[in-house]
PyMOL commands that place a pseudoatom at each C-alpha (Angstrom):
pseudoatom trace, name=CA, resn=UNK, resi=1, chain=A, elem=C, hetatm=0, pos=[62.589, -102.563, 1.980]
pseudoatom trace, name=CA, resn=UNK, resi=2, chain=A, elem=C, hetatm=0, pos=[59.105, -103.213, 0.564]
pseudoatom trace, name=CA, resn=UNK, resi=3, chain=A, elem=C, hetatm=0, pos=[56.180, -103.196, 2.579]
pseudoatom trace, name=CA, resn=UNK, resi=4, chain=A, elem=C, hetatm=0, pos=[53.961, -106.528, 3.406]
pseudoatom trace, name=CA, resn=UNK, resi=5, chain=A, elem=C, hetatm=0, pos=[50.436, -105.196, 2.039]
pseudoatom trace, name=CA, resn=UNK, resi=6, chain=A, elem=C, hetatm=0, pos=[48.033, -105.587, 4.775]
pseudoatom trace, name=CA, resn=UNK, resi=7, chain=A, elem=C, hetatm=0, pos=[45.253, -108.526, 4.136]
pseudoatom trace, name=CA, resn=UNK, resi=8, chain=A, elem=C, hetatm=0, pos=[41.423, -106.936, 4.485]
pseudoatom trace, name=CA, resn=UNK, resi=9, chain=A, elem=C, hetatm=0, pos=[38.429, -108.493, 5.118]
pseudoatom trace, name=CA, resn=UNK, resi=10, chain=A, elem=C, hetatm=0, pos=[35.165, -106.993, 3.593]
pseudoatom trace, name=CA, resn=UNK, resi=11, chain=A, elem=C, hetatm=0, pos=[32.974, -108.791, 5.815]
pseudoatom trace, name=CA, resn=UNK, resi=12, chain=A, elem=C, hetatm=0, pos=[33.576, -111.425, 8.660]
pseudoatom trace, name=CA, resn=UNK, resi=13, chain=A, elem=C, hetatm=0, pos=[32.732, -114.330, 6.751]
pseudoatom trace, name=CA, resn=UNK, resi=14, chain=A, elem=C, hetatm=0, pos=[35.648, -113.745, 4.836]
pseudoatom trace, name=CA, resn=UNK, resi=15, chain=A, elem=C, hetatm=0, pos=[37.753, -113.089, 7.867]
pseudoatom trace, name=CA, resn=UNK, resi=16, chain=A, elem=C, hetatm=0, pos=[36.313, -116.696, 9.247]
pseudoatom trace, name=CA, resn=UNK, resi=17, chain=A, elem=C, hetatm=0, pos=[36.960, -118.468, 6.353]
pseudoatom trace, name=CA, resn=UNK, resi=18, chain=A, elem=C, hetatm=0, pos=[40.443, -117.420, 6.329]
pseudoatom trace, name=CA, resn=UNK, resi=19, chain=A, elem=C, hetatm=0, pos=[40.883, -118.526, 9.946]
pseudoatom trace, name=CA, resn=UNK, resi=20, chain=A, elem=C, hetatm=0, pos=[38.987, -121.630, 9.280]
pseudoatom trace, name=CA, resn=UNK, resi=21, chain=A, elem=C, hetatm=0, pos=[42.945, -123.989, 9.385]
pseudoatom trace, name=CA, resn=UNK, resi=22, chain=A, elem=C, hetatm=0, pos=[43.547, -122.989, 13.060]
pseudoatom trace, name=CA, resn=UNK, resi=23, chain=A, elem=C, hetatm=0, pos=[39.973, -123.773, 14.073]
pseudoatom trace, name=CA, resn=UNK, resi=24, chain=A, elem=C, hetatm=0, pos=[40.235, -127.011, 12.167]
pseudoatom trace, name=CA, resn=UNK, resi=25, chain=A, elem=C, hetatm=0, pos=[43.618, -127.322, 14.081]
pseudoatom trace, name=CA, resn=UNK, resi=26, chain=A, elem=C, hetatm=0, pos=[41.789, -126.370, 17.560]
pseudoatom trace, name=CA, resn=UNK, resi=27, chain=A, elem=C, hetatm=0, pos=[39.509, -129.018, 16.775]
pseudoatom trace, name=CA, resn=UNK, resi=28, chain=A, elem=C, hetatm=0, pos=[41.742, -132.445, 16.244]
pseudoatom trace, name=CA, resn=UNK, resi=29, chain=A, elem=C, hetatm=0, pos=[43.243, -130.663, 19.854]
pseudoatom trace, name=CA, resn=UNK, resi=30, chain=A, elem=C, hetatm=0, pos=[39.822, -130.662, 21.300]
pseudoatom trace, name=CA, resn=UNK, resi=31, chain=A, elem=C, hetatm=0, pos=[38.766, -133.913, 20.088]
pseudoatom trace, name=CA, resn=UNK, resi=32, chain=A, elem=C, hetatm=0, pos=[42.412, -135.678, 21.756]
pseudoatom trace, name=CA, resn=UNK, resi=33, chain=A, elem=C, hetatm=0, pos=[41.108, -134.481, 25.192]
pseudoatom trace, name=CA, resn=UNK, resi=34, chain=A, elem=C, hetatm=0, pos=[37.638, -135.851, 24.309]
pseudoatom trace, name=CA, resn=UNK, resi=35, chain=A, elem=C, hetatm=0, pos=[36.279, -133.188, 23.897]
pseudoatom trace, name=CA, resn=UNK, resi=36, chain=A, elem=C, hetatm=0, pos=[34.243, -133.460, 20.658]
pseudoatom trace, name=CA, resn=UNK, resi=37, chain=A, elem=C, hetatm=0, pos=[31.343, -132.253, 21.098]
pseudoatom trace, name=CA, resn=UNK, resi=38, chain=A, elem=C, hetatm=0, pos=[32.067, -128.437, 20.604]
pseudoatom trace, name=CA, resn=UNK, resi=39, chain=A, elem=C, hetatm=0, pos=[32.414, -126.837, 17.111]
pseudoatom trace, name=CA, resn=UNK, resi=40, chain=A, elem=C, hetatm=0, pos=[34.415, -124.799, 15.071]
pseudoatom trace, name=CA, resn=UNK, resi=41, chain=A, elem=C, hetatm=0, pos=[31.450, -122.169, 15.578]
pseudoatom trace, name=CA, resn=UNK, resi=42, chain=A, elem=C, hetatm=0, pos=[31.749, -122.244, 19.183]
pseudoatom trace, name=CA, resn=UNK, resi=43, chain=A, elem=C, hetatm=0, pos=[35.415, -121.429, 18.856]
pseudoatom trace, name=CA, resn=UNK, resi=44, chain=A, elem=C, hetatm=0, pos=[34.876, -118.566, 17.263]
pseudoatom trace, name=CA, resn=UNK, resi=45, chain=A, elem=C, hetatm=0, pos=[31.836, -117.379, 19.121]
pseudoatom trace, name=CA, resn=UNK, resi=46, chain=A, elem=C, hetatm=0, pos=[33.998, -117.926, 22.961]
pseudoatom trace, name=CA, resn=UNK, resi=47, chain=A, elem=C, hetatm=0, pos=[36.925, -115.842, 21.310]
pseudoatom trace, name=CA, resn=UNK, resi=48, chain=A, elem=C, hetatm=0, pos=[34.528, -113.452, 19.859]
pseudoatom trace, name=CA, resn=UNK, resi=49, chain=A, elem=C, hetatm=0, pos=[32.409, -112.899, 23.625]
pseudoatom trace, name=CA, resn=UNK, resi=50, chain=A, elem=C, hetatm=0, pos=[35.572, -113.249, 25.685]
pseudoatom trace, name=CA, resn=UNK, resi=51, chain=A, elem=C, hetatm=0, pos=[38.304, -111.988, 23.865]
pseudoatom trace, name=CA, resn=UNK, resi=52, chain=A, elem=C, hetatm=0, pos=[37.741, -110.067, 21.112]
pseudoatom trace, name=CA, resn=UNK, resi=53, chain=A, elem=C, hetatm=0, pos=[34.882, -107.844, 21.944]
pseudoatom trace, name=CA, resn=UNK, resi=54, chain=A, elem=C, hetatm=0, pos=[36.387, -104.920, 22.586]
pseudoatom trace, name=CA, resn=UNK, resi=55, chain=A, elem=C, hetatm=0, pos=[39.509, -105.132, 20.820]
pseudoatom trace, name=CA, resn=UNK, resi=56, chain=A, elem=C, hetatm=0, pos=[40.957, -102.748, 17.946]
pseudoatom trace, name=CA, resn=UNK, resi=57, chain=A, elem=C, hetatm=0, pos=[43.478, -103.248, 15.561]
pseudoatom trace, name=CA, resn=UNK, resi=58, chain=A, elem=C, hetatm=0, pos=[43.411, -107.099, 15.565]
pseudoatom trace, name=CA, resn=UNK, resi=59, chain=A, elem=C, hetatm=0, pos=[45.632, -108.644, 12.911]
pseudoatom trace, name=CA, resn=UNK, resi=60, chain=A, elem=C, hetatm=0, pos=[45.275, -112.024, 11.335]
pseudoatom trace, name=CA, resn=UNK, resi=61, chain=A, elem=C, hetatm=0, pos=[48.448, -113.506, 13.615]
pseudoatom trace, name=CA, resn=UNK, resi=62, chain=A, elem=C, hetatm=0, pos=[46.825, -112.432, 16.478]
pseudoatom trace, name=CA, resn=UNK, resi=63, chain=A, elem=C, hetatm=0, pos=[43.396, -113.871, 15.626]
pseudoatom trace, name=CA, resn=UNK, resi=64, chain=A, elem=C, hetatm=0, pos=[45.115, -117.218, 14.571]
pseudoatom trace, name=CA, resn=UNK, resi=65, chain=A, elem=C, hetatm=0, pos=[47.895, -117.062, 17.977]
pseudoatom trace, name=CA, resn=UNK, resi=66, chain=A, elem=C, hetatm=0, pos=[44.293, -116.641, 20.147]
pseudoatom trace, name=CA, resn=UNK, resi=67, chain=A, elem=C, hetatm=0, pos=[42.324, -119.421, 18.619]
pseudoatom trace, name=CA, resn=UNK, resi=68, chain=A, elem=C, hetatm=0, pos=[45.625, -122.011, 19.146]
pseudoatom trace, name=CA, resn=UNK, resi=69, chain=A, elem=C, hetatm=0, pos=[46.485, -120.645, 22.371]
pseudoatom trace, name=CA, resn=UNK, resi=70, chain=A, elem=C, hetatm=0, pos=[42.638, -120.312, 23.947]
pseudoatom trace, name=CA, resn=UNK, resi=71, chain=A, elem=C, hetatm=0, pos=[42.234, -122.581, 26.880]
pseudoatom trace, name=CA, resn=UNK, resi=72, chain=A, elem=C, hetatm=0, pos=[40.781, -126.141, 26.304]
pseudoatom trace, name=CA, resn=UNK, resi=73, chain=A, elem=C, hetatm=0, pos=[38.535, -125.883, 29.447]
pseudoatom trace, name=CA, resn=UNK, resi=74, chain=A, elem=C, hetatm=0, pos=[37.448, -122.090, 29.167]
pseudoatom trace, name=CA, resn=UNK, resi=75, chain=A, elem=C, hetatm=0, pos=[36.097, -122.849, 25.975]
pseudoatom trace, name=CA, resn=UNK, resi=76, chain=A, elem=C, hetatm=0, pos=[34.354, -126.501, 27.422]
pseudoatom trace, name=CA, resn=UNK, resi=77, chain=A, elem=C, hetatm=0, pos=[33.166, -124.605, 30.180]
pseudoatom trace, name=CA, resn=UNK, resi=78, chain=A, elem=C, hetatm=0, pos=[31.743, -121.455, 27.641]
pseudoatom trace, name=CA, resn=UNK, resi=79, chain=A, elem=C, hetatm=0, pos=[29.757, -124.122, 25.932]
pseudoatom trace, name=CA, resn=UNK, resi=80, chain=A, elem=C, hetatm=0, pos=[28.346, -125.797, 28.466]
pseudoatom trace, name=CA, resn=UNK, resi=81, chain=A, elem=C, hetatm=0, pos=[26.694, -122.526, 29.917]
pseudoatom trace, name=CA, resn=UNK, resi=82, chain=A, elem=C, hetatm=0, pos=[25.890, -121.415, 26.431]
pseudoatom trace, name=CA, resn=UNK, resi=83, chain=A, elem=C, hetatm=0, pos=[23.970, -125.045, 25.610]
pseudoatom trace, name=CA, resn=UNK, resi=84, chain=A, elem=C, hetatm=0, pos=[22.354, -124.816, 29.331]
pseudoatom trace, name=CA, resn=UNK, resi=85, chain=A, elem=C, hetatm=0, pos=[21.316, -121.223, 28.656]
pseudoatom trace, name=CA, resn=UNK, resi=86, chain=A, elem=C, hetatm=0, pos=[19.402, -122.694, 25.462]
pseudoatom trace, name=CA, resn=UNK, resi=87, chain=A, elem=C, hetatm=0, pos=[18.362, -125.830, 26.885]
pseudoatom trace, name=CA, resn=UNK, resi=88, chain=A, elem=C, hetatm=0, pos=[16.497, -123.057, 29.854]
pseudoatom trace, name=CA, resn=UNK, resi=89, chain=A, elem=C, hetatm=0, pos=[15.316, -120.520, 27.279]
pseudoatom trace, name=CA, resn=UNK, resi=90, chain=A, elem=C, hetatm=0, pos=[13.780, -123.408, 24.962]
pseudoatom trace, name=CA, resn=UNK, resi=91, chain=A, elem=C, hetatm=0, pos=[12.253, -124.780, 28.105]
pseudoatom trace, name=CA, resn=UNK, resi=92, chain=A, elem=C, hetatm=0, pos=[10.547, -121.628, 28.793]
pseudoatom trace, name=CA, resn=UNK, resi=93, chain=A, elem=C, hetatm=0, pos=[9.098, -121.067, 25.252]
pseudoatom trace, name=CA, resn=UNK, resi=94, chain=A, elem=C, hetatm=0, pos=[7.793, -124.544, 25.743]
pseudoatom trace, name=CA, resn=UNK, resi=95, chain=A, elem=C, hetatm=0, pos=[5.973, -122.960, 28.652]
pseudoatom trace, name=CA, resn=UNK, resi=96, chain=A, elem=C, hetatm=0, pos=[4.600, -120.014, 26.789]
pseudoatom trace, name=CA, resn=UNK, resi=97, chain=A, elem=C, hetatm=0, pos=[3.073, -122.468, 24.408]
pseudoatom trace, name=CA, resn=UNK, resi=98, chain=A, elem=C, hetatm=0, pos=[0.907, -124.666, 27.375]
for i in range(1, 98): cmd.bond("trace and resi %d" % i, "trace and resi %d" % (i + 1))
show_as sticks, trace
zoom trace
């Protein structure tokens, strides 16, 4: 029985691109619970904090079965803190300026 050849990525742009269908996917899900505001970007960067950080040997099913499967409101919640953690530090370079 032949072998699948395994798919590499030279650099994660390539890997992101690749995923880019189930984000796009994520995102009409997103949007049906109103949730339109977040991004393809922020997605990736929740999965990428929470998930995948110290993970080895990820595989391109299991990057795509994470990205359908990651909860609605962990990621709305992620982004929330993330925007209100920028919103503070742009607040406080404001500051430095006065």
């Amino acid at each position: 029985m032949k072998k699948e050849k395994d798919i590499v990525f030279d650099n994660v742009f390539d890997l992101y691109n690749r995923i880019k269908p189930a984000l796009k996917s994520k995102m009409k899900e997103l949007k049906r619970e109103k949730l339109d505001y977040i991004k393809e970007e922020d997605i990736w960067n929740y999965l990428i904090k929470t998930k995948w950080q110290n993970a080895k040997g990820l595989v391109l099913c299991d990057v795509v079965n994470d990205i359908l499967n990651a909860e609605n409101k962990k990621i709305d919640e992620y982004v929330k803190e993330n925007n209100k953690k920028r919103k503070e530090e742009l607040l406080m370079e404001e500051l430095d300026l006065i």
